[in-house]
VMD Tcl script that draws the C-alpha trace (Angstrom):
set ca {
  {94.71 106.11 113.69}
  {98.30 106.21 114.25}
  {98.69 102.71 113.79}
  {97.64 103.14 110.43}
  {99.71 106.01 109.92}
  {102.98 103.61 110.21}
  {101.37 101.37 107.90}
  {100.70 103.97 105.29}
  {103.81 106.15 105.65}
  {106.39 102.78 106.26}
  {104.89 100.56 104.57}
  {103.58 96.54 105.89}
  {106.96 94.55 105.83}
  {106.80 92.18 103.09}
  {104.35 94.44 100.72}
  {105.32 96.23 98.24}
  {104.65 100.04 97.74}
  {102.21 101.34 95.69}
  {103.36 102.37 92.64}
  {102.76 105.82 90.67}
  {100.61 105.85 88.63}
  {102.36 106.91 85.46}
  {100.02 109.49 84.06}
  {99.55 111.11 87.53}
  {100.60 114.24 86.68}
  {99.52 115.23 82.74}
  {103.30 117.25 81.55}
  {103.50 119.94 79.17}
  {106.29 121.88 77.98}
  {106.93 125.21 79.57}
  {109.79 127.68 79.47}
  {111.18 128.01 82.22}
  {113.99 130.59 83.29}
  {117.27 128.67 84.21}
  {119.04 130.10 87.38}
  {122.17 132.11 86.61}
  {122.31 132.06 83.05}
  {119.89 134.23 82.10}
  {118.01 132.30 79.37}
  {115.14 130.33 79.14}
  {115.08 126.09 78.56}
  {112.71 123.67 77.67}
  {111.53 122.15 80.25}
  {108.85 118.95 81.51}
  {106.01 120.79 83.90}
  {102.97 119.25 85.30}
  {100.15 121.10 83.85}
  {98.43 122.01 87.41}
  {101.64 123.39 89.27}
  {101.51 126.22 91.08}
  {103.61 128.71 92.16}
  {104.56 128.87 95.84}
  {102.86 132.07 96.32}
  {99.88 130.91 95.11}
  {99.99 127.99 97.19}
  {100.24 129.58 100.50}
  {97.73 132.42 99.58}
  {95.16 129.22 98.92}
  {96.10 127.50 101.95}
  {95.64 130.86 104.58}
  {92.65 132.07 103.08}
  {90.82 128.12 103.28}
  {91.88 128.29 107.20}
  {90.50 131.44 107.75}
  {87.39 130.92 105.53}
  {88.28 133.90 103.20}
  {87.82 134.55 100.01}
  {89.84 134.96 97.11}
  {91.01 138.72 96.40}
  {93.69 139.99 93.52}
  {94.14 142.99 95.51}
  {97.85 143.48 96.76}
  {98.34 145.75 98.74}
  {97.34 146.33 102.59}
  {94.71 148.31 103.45}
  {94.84 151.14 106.64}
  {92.81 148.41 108.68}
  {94.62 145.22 107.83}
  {97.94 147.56 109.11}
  {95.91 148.37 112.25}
  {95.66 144.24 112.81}
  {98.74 143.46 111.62}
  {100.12 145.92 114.25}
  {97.60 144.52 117.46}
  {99.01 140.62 116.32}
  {102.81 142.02 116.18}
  {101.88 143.63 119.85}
  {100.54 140.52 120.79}
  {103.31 137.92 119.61}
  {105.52 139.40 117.96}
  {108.48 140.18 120.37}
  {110.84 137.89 121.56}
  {109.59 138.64 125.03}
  {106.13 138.21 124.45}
  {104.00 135.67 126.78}
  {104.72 132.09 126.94}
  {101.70 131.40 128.11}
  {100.03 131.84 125.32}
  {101.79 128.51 123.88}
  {100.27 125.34 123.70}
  {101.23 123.41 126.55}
  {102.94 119.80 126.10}
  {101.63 117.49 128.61}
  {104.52 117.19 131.10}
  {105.99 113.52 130.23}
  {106.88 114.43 126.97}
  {109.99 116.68 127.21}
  {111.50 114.16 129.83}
  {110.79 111.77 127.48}
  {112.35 113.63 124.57}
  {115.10 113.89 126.53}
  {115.78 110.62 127.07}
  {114.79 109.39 123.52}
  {118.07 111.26 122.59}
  {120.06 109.32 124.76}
  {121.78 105.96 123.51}
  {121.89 104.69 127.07}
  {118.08 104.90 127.90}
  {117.16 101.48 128.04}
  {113.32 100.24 127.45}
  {112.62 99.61 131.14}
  {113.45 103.51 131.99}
  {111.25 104.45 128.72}
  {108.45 102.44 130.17}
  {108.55 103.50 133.35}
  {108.37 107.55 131.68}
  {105.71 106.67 129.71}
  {103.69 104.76 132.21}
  {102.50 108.43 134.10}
  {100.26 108.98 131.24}
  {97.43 106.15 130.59}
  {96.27 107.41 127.11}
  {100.03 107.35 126.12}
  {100.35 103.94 127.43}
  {97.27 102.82 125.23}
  {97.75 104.26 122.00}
  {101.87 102.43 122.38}
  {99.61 99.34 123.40}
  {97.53 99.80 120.47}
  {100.04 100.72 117.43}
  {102.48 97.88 118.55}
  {99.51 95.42 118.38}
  {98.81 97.28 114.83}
  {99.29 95.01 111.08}
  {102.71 96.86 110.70}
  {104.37 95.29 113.04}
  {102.80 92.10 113.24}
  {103.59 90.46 116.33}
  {103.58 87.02 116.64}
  {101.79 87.36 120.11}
  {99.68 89.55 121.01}
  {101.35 92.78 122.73}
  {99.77 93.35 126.35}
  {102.89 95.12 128.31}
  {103.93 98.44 127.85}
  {107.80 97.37 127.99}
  {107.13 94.74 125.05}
  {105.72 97.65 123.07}
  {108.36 100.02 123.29}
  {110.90 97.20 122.50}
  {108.67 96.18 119.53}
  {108.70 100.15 118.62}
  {112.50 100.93 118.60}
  {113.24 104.19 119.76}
  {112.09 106.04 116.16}
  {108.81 104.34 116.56}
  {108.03 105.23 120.05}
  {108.91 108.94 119.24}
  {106.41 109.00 116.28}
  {103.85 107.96 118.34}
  {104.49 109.99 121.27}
  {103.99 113.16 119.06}
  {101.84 112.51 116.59}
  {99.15 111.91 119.98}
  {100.53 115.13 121.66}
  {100.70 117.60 118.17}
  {96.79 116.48 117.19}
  {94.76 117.85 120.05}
  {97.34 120.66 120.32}
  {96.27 121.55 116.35}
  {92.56 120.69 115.88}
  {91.65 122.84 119.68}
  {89.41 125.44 119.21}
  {85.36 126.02 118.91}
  {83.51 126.88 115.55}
  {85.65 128.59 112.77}
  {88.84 127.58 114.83}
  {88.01 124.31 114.93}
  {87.40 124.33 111.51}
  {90.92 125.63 111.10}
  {92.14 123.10 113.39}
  {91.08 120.58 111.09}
  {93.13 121.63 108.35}
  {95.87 122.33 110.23}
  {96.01 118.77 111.44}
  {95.74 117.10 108.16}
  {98.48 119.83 107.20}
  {100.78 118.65 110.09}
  {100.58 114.77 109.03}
  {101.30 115.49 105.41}
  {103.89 117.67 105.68}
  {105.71 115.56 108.15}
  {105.48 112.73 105.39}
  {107.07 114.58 102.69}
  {109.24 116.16 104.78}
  {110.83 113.07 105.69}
  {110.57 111.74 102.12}
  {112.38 115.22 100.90}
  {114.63 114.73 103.70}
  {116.21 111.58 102.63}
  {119.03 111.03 102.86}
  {120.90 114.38 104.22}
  {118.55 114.05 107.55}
  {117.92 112.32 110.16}
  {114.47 110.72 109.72}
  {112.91 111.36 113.22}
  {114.38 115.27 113.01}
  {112.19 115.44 109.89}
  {109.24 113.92 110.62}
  {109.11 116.16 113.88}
  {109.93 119.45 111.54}
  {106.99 118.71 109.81}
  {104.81 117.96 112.40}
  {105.11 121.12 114.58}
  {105.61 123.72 111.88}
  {102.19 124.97 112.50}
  {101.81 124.27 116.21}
  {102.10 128.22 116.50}
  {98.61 129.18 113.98}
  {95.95 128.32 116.65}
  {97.13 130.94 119.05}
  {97.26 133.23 116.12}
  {93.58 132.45 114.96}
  {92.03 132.67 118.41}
  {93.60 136.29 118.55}
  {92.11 137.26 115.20}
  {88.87 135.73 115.86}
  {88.59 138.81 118.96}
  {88.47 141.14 115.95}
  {85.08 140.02 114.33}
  {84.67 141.85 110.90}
  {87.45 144.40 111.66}
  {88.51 143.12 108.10}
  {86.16 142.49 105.81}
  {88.51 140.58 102.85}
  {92.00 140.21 103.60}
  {94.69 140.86 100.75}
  {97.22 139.46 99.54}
  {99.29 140.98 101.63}
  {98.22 140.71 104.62}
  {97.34 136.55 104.04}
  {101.42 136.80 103.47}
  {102.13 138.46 106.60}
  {99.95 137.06 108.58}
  {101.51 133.31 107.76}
  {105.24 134.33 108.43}
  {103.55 135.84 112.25}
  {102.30 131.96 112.65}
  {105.82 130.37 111.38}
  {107.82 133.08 114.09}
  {105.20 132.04 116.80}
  {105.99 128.07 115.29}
  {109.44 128.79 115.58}
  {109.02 130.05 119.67}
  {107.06 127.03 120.37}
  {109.80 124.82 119.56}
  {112.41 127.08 121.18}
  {110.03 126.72 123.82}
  {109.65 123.01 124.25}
  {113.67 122.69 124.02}
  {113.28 120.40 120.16}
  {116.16 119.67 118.86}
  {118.74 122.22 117.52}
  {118.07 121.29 113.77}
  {114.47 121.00 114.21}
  {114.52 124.58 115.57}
  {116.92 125.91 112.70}
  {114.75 124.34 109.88}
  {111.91 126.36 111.12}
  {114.02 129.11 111.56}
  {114.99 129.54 108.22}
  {111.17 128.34 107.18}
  {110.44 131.95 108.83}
  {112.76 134.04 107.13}
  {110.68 136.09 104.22}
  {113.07 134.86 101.67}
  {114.21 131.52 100.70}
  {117.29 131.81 100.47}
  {117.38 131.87 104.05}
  {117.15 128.04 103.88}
  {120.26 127.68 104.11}
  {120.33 123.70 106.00}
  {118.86 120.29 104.90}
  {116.11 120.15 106.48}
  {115.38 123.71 105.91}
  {115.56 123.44 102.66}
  {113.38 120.40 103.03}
  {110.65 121.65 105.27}
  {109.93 124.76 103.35}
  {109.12 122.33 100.27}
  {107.49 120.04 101.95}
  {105.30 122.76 103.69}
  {103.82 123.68 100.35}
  {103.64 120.37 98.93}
  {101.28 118.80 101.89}
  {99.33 122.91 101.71}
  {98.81 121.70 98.29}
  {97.37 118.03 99.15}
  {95.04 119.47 101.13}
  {94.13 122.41 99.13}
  {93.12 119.21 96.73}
  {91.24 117.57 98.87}
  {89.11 120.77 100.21}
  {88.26 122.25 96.53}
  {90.94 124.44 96.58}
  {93.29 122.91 94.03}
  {92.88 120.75 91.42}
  {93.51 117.13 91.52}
  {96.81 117.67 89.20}
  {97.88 120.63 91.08}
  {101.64 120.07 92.17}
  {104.07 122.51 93.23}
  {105.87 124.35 90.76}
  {109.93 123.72 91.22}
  {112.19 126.78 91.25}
  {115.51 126.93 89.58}
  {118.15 127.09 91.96}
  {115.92 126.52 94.97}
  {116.98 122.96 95.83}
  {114.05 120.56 94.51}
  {113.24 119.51 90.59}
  {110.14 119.35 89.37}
  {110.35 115.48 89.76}
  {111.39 115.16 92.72}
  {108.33 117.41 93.94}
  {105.79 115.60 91.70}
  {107.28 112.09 93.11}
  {107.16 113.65 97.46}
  {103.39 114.75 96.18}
  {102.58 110.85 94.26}
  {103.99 109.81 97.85}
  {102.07 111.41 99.87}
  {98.56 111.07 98.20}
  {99.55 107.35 97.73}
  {99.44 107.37 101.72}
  {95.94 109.20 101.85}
  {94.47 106.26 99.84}
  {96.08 103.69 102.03}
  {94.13 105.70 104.81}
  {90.77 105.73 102.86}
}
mol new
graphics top color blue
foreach p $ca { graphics top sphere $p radius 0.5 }
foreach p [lrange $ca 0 end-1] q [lrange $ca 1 end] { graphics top cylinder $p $q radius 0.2 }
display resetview
């Protein structure tokens, strides 16, 4: 699995990347309103983009296996639940218990990822106290990507093999899946999509990233920005039928509570500061509370990777893109090119 993630998302050395395919995305003319002028221009937009409102109502409403609705407003009960998940996790107080819980090597490890004097023998020795770490190293260094002369059979050859960048992808893309797809029945469910969420956004938020941010910092951004909705669902799942179609609303609300509780989780686990800040600013209700890189980044590529799997589910179709915002960082083709990238790497995976 992860092995072939660095073979989709990197690339084998030698090969050449797929290309585009140039009618990928049929274009029509559209007006669209040009930020601070106060007309309108001609401009090239993919027939199937979306606004990201649209998006994100979609992509809530296919985790919690809810229906469409045009109604906008919140209704007396939705407030009542609203107000019960606020109690709950809302605060900055509130329990941290109710976190996920990384397994114990990994913030040491972190820690000493970010340090230019670890060497590989004090890496292996870290990663050594966990024997399904120590396998899946094993496993990706032995992988097509890297394509060792020899066979790799010792952990220390592996993380040398790796590089520091390598080992760190690994490391959390094993500790962020079971973390995202726990849960029984309609959580599980939701766990599913949250996890194919997690490894596309962390692709195009290191493609969108490039080159203001640090590669790593982005990939990890993207990874963890939902590590915060499973705690979230669990809660909502106490209320049964309390809510019998959820508005617009509420859907809206209810996905800025999982990017706060997000946002403690990596407070929590002591990321690193612009990891933190990106999701920070991913929390705010406006955009233009993006105010860094990879804040800017991360809130794009958020939507982008929604939409991927909204396409993949039935909930999109297969020329929806994301519709680019004057004034709000991206163009329209350099959304349409992070989306071409990032189904280009599901059909590696297929």
């Amino acid at each position: 699995m992860i092995g072939r993630f660095f073979r989709k998302w990197f690339g084998a050395r030698g090969a050449t990347p797929p290309a585009a395919a140039s009618n990928a995305w049929p274009l029509v003319s559209a007006p669209v309103p040009v930020a601070d002028e106060g007309v309108e221009a001609i401009v090239e937009v993919p027939a199937g983009a979306l606004p990201a409102d649209e998006v994100e109502d979609r992509f809530y409403r296919l985790i919690l296996s809810a229906a469409p609705s045009f109604e906008p407003a919140m209704t007396p009960a939705e407030q009542s639940l609203l107000r019960r998940l606020k109690d709950v996790f809302g605060g900055e107080r509130f329990d941290v218990g109710l976190l996920p819980r990384l397994p114990s090597v990994v913030p040491q490890l972190m820690r000493s990822l970010r340090s230019d004097d670890t060497d590989s023998r004090m890496l292996a020795e870290q990663v050594s106290r966990d024997s399904v770490l120590v396998g899946e190293i094993i496993r990706v260094a032995n992988s097509a990507f890297f394509r060792s002369t020899k066979p790799v059979t010792g952990l220390q050859q592996a993380i040398t093999l790796l590089g520091q960048n390598g080992l760190r992808r690994v490391v959390m893309q094993l500790v962020m899946r079971p973390i995202l797809r726990t849960g029984e029945n309609g959580i599980h469910h939701a766990g599913e999509r949250l996890w194919e969420h997690a490894e596309r956004c962390a692709r195009a938020c290191s493609h969108l990233g490039r080159p203001a941010c640090d590669p790593f910092e982005a990939f990890l951004a993207g990874l963890v920005s939902h590590t915060g909705s499973q705690a979230i669902l669990a809660e909502l799942e106490k209320y049964g039928d309390a809510v019998p179609q959820y508005s617009r609303s509420f859907i809206a609300a209810l996905a800025q509570q999982m990017e706060r509780l997000s946002l403690h989780a990596a407070r929590h686990w002591d990321f690193p500061s612009r990891v933190v800040q990106a999701l920070s600013e991913r929390a705010d209700p406006a955009d233009a509370g993006a105010r860094t890189p990879l804040g800017r980044a991360l809130i794009a590529a958020s939507r982008v990777a929604m939409i991927d799997v909204l396409i993949d589910q039935g909930g999109a179709e297969a020329d929806a893109v994301l519709l680019a915002v004057p004034g709000q960082s991206f163009t329209q083709a350099q959304l349409v090119e992070c989306q071409d990238a990032v189904r280009a790497a599901n059909t590696v995976e297929a």
